[in-house]
C-alpha positions as a Markdown table, in Angstrom:
| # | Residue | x | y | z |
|---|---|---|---|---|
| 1 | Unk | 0.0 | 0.0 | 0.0 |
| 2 | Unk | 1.2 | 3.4 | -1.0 |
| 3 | Unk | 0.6 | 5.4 | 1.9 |
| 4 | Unk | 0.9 | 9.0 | -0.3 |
| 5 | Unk | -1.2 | 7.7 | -2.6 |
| 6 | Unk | -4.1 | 6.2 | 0.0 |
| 7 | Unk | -3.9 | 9.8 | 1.5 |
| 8 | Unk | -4.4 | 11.4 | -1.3 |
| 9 | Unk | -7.5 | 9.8 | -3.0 |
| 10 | Unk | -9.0 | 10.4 | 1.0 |
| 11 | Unk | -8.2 | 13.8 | 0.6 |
| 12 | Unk | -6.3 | 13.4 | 3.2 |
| 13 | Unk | -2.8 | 15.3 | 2.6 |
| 14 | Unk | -3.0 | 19.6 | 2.8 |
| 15 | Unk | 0.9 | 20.2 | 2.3 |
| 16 | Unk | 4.0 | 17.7 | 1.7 |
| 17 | Unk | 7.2 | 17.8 | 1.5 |
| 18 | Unk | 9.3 | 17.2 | -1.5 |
| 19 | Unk | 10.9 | 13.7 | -1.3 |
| 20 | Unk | 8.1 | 12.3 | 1.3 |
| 21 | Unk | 6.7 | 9.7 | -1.2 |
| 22 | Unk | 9.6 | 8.5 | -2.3 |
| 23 | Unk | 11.3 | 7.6 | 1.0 |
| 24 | Unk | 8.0 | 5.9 | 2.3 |
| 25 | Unk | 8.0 | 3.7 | -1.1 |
| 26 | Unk | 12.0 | 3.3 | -0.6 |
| 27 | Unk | 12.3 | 2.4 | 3.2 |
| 28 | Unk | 10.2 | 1.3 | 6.0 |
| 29 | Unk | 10.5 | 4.3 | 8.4 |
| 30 | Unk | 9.0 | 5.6 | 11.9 |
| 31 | Unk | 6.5 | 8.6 | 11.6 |
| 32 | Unk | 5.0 | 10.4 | 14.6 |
| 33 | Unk | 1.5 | 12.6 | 15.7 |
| 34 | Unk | 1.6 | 14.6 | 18.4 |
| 35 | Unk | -1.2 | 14.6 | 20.4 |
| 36 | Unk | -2.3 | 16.8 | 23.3 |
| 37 | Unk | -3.1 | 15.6 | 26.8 |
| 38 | Unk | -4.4 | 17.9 | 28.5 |
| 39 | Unk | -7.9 | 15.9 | 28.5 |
| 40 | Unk | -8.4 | 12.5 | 29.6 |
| 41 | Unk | -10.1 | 11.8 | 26.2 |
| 42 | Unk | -9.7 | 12.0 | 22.0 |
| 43 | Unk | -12.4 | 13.9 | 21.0 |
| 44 | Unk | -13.0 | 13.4 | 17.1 |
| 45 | Unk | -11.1 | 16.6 | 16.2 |
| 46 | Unk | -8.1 | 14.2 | 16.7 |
| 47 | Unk | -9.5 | 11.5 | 14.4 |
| 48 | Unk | -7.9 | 12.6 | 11.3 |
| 49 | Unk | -4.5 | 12.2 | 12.4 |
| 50 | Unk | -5.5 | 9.0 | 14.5 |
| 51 | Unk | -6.6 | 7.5 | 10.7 |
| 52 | Unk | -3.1 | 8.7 | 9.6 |
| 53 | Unk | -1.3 | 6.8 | 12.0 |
| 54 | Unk | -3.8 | 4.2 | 11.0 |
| 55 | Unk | -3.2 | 4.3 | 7.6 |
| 56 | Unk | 0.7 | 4.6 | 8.3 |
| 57 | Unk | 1.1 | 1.1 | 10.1 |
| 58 | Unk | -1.5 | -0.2 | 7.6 |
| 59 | Unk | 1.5 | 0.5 | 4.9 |
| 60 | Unk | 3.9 | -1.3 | 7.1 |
| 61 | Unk | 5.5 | 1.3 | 8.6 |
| 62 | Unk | 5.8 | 2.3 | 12.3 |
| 63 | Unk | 3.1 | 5.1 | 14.1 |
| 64 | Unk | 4.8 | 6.7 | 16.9 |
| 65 | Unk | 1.8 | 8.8 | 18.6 |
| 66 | Unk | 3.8 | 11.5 | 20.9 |
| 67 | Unk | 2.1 | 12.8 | 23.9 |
| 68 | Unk | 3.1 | 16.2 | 24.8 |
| 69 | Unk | 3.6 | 16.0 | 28.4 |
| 70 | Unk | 6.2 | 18.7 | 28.2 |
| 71 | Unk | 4.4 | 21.0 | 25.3 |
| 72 | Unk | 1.3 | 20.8 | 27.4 |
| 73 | Unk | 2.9 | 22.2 | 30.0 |
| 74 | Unk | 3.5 | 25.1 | 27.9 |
| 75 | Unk | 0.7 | 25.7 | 25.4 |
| 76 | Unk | 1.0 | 25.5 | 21.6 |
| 77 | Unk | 0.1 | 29.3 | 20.2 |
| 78 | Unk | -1.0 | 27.2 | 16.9 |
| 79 | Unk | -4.4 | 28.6 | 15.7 |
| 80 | Unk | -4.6 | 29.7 | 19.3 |
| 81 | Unk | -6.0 | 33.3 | 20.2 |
| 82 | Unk | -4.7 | 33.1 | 24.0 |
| 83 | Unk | -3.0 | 31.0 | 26.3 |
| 84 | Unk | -4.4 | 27.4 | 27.8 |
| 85 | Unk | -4.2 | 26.6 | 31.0 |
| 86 | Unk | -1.2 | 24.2 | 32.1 |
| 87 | Unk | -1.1 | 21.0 | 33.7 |
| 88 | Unk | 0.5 | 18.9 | 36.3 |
| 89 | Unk | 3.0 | 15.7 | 35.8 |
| 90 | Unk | 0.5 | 13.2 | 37.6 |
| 91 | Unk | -2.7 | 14.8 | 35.3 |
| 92 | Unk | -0.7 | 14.4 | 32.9 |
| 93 | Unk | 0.6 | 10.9 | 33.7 |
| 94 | Unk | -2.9 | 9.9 | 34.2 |
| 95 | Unk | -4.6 | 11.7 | 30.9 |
| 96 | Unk | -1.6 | 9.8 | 28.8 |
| 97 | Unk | -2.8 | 6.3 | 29.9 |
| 98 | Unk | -6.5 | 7.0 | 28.7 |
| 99 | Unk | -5.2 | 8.1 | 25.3 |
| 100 | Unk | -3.9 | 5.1 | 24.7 |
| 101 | Unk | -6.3 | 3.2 | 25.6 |
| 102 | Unk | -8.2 | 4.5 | 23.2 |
| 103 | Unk | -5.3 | 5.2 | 20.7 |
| 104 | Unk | -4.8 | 0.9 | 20.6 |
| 105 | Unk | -8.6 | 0.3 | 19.2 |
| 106 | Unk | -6.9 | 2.0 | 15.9 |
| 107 | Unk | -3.3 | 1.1 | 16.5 |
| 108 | Unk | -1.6 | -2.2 | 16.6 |
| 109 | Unk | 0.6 | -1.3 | 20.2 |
| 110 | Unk | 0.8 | -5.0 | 21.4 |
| 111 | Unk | 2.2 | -7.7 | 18.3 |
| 112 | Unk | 5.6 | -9.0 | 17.4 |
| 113 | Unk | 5.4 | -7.2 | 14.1 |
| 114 | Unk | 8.1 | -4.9 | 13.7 |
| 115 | Unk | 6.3 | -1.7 | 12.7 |
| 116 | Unk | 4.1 | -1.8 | 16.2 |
| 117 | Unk | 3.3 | 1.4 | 17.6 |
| 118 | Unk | 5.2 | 3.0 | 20.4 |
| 119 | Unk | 3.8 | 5.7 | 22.3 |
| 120 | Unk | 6.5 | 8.1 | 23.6 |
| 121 | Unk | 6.0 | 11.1 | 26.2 |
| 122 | Unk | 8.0 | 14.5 | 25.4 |
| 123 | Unk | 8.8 | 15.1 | 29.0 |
| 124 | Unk | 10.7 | 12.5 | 29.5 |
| 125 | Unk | 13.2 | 14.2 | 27.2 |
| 126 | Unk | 12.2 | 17.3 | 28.0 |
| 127 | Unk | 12.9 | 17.6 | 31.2 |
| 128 | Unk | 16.4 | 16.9 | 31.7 |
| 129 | Unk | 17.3 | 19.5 | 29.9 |
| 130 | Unk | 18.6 | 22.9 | 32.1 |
| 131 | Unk | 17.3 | 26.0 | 30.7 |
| 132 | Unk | 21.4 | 26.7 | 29.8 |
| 133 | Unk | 21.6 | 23.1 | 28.3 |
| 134 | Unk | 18.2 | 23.9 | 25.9 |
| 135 | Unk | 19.6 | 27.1 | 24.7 |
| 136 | Unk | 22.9 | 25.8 | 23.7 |
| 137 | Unk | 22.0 | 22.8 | 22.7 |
| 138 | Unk | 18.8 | 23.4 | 21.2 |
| 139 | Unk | 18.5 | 27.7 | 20.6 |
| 140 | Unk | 21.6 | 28.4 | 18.4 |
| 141 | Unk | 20.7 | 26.2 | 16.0 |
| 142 | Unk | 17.8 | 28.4 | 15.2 |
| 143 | Unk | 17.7 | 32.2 | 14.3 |
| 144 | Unk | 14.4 | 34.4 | 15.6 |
| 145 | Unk | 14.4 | 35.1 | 12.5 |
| 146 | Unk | 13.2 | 31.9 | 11.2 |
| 147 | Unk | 10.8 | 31.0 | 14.3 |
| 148 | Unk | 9.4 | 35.2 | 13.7 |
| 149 | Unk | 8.6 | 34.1 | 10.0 |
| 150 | Unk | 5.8 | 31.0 | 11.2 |
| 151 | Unk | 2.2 | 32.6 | 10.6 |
| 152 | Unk | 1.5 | 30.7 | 14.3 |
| 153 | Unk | 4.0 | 33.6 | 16.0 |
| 154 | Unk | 3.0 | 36.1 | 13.4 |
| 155 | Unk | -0.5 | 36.3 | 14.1 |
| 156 | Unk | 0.1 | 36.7 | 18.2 |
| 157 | Unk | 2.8 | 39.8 | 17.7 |
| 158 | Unk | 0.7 | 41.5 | 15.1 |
| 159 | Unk | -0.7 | 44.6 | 15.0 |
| 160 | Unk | -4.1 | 42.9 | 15.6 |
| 161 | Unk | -3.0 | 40.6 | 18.5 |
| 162 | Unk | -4.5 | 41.1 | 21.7 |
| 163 | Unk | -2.3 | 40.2 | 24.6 |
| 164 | Unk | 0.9 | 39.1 | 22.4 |
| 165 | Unk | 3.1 | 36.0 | 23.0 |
| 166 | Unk | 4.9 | 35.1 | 25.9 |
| 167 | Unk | 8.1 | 33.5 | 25.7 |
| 168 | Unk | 7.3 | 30.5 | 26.7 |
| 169 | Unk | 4.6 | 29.8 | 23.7 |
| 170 | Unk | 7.4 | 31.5 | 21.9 |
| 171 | Unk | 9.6 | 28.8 | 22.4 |
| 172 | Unk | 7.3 | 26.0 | 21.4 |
| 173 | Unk | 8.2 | 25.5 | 18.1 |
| 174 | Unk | 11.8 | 24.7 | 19.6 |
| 175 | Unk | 10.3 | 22.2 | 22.2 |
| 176 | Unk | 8.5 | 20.2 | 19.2 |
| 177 | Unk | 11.6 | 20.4 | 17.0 |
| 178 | Unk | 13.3 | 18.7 | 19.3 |
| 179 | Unk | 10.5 | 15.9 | 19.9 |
| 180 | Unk | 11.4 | 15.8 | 15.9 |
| 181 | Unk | 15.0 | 15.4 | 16.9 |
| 182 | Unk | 15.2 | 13.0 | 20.0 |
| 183 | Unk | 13.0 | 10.6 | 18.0 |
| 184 | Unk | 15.2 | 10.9 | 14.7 |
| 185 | Unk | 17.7 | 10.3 | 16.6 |
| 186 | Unk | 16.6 | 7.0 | 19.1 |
| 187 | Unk | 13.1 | 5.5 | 16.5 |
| 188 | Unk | 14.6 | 6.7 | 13.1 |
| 189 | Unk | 12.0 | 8.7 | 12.6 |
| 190 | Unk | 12.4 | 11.2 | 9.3 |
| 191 | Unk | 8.1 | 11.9 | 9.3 |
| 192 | Unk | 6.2 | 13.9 | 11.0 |
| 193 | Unk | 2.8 | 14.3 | 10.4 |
| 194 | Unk | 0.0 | 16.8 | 11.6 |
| 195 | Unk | -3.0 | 19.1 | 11.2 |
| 196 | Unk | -2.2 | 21.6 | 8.3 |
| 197 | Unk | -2.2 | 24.2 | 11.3 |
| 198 | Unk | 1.6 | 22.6 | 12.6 |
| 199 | Unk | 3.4 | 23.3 | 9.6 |
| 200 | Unk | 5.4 | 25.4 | 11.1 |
| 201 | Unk | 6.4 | 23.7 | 13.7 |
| 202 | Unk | 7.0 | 20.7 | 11.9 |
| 203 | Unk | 9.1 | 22.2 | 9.4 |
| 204 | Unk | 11.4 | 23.9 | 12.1 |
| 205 | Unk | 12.4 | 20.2 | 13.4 |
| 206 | Unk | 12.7 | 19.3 | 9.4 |
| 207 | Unk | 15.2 | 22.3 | 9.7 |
| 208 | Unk | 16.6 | 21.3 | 13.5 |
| 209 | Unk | 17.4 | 17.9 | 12.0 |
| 210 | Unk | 19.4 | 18.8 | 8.7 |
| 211 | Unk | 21.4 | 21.9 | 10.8 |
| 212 | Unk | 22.2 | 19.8 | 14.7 |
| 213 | Unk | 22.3 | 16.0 | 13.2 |
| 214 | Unk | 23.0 | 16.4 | 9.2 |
| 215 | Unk | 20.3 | 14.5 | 8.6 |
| 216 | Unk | 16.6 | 14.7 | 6.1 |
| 217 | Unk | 13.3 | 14.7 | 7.9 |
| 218 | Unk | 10.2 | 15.4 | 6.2 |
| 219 | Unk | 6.7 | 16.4 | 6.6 |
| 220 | Unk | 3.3 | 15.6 | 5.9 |
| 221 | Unk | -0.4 | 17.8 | 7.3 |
| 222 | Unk | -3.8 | 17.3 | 6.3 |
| 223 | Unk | -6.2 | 19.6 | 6.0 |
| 224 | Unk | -8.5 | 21.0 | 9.2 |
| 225 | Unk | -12.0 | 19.4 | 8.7 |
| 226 | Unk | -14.9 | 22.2 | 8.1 |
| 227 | Unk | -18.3 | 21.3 | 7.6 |
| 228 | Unk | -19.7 | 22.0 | 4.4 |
| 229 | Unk | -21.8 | 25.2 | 5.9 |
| 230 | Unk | -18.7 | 26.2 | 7.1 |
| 231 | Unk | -18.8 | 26.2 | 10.9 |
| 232 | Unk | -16.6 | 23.5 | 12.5 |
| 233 | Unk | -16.1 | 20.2 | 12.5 |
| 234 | Unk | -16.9 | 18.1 | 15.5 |
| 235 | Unk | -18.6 | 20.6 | 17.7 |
| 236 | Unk | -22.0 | 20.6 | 19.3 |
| 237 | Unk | -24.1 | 22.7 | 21.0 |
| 238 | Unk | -22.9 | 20.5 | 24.0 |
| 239 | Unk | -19.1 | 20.6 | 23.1 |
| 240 | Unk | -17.0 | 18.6 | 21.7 |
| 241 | Unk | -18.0 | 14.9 | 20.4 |
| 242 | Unk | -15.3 | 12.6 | 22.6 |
| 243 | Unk | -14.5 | 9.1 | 22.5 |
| 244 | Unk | -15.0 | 8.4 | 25.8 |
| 245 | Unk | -18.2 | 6.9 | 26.1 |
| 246 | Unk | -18.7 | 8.5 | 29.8 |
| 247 | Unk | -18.4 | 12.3 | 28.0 |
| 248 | Unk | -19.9 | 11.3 | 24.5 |
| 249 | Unk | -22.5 | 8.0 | 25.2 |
| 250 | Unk | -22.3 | 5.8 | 22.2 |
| 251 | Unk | -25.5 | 6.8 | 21.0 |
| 252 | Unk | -24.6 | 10.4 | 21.0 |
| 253 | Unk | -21.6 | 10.0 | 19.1 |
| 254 | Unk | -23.5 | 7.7 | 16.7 |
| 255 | Unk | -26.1 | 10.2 | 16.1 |
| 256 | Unk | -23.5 | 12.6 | 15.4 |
| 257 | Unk | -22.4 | 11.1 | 11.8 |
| 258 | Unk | -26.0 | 10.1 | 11.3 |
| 259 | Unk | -27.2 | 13.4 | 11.2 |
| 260 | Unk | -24.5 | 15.1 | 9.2 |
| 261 | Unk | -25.2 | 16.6 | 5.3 |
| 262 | Unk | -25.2 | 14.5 | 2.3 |
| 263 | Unk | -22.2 | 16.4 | 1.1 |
| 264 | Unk | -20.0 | 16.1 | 4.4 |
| 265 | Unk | -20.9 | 12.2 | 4.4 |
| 266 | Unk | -19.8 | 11.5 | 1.4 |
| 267 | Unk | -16.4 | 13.2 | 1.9 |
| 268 | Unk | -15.9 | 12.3 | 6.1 |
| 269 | Unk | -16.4 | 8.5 | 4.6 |
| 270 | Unk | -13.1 | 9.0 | 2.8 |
| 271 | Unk | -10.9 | 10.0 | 5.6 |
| 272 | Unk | -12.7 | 8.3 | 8.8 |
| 273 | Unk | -12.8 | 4.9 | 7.8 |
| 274 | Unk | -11.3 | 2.1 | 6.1 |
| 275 | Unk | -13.1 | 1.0 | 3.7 |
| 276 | Unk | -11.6 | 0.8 | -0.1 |
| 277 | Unk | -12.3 | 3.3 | -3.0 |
| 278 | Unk | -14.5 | 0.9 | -4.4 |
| 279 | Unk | -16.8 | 0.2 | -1.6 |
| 280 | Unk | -17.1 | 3.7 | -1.0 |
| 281 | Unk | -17.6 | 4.6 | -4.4 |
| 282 | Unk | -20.3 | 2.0 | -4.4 |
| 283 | Unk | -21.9 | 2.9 | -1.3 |
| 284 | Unk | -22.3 | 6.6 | -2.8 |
| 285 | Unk | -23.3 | 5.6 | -6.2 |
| 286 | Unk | -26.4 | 3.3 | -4.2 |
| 287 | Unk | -27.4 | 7.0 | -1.7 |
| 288 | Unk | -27.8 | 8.9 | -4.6 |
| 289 | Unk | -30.6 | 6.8 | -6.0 |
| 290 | Unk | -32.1 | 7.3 | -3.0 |
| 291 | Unk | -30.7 | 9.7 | -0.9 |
| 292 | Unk | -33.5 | 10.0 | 1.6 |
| 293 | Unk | -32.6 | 6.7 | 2.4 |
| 294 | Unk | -29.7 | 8.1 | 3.9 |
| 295 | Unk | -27.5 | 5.0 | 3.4 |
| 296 | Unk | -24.3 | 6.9 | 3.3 |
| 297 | Unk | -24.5 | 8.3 | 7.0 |
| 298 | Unk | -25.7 | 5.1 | 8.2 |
| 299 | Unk | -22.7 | 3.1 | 6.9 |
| 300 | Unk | -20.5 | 6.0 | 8.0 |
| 301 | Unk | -21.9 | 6.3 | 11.6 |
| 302 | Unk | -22.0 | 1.7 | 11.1 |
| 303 | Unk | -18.0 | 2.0 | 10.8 |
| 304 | Unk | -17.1 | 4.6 | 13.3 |
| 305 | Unk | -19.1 | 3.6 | 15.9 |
| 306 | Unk | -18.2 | 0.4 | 15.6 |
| 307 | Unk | -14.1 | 1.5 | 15.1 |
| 308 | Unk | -14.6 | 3.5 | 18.4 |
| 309 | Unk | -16.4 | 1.3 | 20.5 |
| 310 | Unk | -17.9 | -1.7 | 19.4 |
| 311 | Unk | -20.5 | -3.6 | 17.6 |
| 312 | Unk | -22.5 | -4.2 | 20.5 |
| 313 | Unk | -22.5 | -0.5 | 21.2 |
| 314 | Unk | -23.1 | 0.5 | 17.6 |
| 315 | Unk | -26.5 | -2.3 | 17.5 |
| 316 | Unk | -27.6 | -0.8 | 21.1 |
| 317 | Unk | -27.5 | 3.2 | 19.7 |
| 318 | Unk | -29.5 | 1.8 | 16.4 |
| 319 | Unk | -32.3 | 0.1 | 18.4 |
| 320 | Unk | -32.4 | 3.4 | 21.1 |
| 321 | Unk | -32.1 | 5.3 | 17.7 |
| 322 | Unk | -35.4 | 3.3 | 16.4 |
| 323 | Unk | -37.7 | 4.1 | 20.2 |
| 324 | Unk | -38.4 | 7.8 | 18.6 |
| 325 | Unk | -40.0 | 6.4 | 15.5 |
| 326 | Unk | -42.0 | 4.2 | 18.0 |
| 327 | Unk | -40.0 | 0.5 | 17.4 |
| 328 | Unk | -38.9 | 0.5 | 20.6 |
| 329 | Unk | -40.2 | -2.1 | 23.4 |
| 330 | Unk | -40.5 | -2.3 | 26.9 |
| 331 | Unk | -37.4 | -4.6 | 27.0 |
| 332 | Unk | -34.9 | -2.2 | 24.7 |
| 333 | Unk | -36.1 | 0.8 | 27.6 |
| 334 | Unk | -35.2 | -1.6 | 30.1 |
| 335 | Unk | -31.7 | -2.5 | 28.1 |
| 336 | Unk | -30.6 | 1.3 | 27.5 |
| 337 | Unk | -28.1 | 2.9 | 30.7 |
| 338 | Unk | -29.4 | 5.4 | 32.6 |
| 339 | Unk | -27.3 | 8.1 | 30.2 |
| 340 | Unk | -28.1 | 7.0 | 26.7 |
| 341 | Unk | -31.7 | 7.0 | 28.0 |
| 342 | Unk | -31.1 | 10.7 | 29.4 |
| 343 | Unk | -29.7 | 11.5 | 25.4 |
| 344 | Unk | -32.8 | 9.8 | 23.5 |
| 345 | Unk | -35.0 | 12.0 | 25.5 |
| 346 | Unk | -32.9 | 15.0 | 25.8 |
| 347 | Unk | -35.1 | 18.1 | 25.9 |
| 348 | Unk | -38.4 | 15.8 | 26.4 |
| 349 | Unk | -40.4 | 17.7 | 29.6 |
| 350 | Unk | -39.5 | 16.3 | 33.2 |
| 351 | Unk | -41.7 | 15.9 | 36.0 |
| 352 | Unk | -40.6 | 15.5 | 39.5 |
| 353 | Unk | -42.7 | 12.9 | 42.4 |
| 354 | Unk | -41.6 | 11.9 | 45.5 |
| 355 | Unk | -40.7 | 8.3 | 46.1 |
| 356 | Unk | -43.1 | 7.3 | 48.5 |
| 357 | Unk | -46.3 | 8.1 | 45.9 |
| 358 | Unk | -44.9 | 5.2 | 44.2 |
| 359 | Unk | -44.1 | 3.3 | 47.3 |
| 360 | Unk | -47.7 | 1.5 | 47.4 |
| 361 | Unk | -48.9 | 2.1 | 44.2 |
| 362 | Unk | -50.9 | 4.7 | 42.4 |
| 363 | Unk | -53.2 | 4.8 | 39.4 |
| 364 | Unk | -52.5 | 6.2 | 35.7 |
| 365 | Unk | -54.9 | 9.2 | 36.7 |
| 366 | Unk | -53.3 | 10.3 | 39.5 |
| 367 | Unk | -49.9 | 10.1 | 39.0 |
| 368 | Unk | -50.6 | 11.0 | 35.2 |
| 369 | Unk | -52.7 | 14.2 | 36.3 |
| 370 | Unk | -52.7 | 15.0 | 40.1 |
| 371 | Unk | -48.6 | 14.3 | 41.1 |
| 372 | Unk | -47.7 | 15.3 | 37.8 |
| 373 | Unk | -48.6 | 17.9 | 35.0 |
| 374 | Unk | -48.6 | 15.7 | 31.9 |
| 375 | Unk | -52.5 | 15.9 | 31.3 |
| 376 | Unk | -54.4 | 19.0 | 32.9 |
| 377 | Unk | -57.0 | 17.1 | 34.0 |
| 378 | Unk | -58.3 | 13.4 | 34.0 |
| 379 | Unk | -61.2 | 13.9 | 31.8 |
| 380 | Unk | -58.3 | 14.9 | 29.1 |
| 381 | Unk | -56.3 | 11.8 | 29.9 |
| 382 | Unk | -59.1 | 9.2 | 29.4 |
| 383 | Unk | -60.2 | 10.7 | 26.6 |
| 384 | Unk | -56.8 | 9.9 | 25.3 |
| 385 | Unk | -56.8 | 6.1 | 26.7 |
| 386 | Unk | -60.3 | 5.5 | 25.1 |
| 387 | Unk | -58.6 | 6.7 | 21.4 |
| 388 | Unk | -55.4 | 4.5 | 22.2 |
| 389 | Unk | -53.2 | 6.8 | 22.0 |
| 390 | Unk | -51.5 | 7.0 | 26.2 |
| 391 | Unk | -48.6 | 4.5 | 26.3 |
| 392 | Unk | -46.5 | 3.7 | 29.5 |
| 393 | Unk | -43.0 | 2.8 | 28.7 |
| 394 | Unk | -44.1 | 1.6 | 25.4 |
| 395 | Unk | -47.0 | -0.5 | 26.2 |
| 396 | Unk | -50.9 | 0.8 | 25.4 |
| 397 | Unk | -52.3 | 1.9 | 28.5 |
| 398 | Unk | -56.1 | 0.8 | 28.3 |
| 399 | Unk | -57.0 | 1.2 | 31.6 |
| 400 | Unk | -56.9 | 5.0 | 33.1 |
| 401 | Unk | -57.3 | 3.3 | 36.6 |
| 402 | Unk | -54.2 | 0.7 | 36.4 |
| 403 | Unk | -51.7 | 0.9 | 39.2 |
| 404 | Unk | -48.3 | 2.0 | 38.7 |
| 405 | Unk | -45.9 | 0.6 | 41.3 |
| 406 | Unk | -41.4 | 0.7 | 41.8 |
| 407 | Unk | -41.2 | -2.1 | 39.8 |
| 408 | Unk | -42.3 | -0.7 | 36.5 |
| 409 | Unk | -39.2 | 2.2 | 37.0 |
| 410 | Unk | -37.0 | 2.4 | 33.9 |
| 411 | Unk | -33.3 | 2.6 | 35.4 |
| 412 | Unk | -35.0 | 2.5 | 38.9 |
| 413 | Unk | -36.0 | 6.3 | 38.3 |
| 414 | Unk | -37.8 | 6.8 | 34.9 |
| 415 | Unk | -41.0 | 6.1 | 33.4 |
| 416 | Unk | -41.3 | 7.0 | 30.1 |
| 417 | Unk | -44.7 | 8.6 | 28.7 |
| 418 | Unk | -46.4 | 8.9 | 25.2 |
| 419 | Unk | -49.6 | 11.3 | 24.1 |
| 420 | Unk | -50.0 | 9.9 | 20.6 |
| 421 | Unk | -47.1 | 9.3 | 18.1 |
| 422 | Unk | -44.1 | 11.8 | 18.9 |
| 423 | Unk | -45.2 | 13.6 | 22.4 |
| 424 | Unk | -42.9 | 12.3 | 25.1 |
| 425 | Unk | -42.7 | 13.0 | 28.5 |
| 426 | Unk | -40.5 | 12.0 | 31.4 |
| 427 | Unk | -41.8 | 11.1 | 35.0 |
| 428 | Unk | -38.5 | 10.7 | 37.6 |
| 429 | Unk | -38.7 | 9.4 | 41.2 |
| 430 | Unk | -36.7 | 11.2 | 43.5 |
């Protein structure tokens, strides 16, 4: 597999530098990520360079993903407006387990092959370096001059910055370079690879490389993901979309590449999974004969889900997915956690009752209309029973005066309430 080549089609690769192809096709090499740790998650702004490194092994050659203890510390001023807030070793420590436990559903960290990953942390380099040491060793190599010339320092000290650039975010393009250079040196690694927003820091260790060791390194960034209205990729109006199911519950994050555009589907198939040309060329030749089908997002949201975290997981956000358009049952309710529950219904009205009305029991009418406001008045609710149209957690309630006890709770606090075909409301016991 040409890894240039599989970018490319992908739409993968935003800038390259001359000579990249042709040592990937000549030698089996080491190429590095870095990734960020100041969460305790990926979120999927990071899947493009996870299906890089993805990609890269897939080629037979070795992913090293880099977590920046020691950048994090600092703050990279890439496409940044202000400075982030810094981090502890043991947060640190801690955050860099959990990516990798995610990192090793997409990358091959365990095996005897020879091109398994290795995951490396910067400040283990990093920090025996003396301020004195870093300059000399590190700072003469490169003139402000050059590091002045990177847009990423350009925009902070312009005329339109706000509060400038400290030092210390000045100095991060130094710090990376020498990730560049510590892993040339000890993982022959000549690649690094990024988000087209790090060219210029990757291109100062291309630079670190040729001046301190004599050696070639080269480069490789894809392009930042928009969405095809143009506001950004991988945001909600509730953040970020993680991988962590405890942030982002599997349905959530399945629902997220369900509901995006035809045009965005059809291009985010491409770089987030692994199917071939030709089944993807296939699967988008069979949506557009009928697009309202939306096959496309379903196969998209099939692959990723399942990628992230697992069939099972990707089968129970389909069946929650299918309790809206009223194929749920009683027993998929009683199947669904307490927080994929809470995201199927997000936004449906809540009602409040204390415990001990269901302690011994009460009927439909009551609870429905006297501890609750669901129906303003009984006459309105068995109206509604005597059309068929009340359900109780997904069964037809045909009898106003039927008892609802503890035992009937959906995730020991729920029940789940219907008014016809699409009006839901929520009871919880506290």
């Amino acid at each position: 597999m040409n890894f240039v080549e599989e970018l490319k089609w992908r739409g993968m690769i935003h800038d390259i530098m001359p000579g990249t192809e042709d040592l990937l096709i000549k030698e089996k090499t080491s190429g590095y990520i870095g990734f960020d740790p100041t969460a305790d998650s990926l979120h999927i702004g990071h899947m493009v360079q996870v299906m890089m490194l993805m990609h890269f092994q897939r080629a037979g050659h070795t992913p090293i993903a880099l977590v920046g203890g020691a950048t994090g510390m600092i703050g990279d001023p890439s496409d940044k407006s202000e400075e982030r807030n810094l981090l502890d070793e043991a947060s640190l420590r801690k955050n860099q387990e959990a990516i990798k436990k995610q990192l090793s559903k997409f990358l091959d960290f365990q095996s005897d092959k020879e091109n398994k990953a290795l995951m490396v942390n910067n400040y283990d380099w990093m920090k025996e370096f003396s301020f004195l040491g870093f300059i000399r060793e590190i700072g003469k190599h490169i003139t402000v001059n050059y590091m002045m010339s990177k847009d990423s320092v350009k925009k902070r000290i312009g005329a339109e910055a706000k509060e400038g650039m400290s030092f210390t975010e000045f100095s991060y393009q130094l710090v990376q370079g020498t990730d560049f250079l510590v892993l040339y040196n000890n993982y022959n690694c000549k690649l690094q690879m990024g988000g087209s927003d790090q060219w210029g820091n990757i291109v100062t260790g291309t630079e670190l490389i040729r001046r301190k060791a004599g050696g070639e390194a080269f480069a490789l960034t894809c392009p930042l993901i928009t969405k095809s209205d143009g506001t950004k990729f991988g945001k909600t109006e509730s953040g970020n979309v993680w991988l962590d199911p405890e942030k982002t519950t599997p349905y959530q994050f399945y629902q997220f590449w369900l509901n995006v555009s035809d045009e965005d589907a059809a291009k985010y198939i491409k770089i987030f999974t692994i199917l071939s040309q030709e089944e993807i060329e296939d699967i988008i030749l069979e949506h557009n004969r009928a697009p309202h089908e939306r096959l496309l997002q379903k196969r998209l949201a099939e692959e990723i889900t399942v990628m992230v975290h697992s069939s099972e997981d990707y089968d129970a956000a389909v069946e929650a997915s299918q309790i809206l358009f009223g194929k749920g049952t009683t027993e998929s309710l009683k199947k669904m956690g307490e927080s994929t529950f809470l995201s199927v219904f997000e936004g449906v009205p809540v009602f409040d009752v204390k415990n001990e009305i269901l302690q011994n029991g009460v009927t439909i009418a009551d609870l429905f209309a006297e501890h609750s406001q669901v129906f303003a008045s009984k006459g309105e609710l068995r109206r509604l029973v005597q059309g068929g149209g009340l359900s109780l957690n997904k069964v037809k309630i045909e009898n106003p005066d039927m008892v609802v006890g503890r035992e009937m709770l959906l995730n020991n606090k729920y029940l789940l309430v219907q008014k016809g075909k699409k009006n839901y409301y929520l009871i919880r016991v506290i």
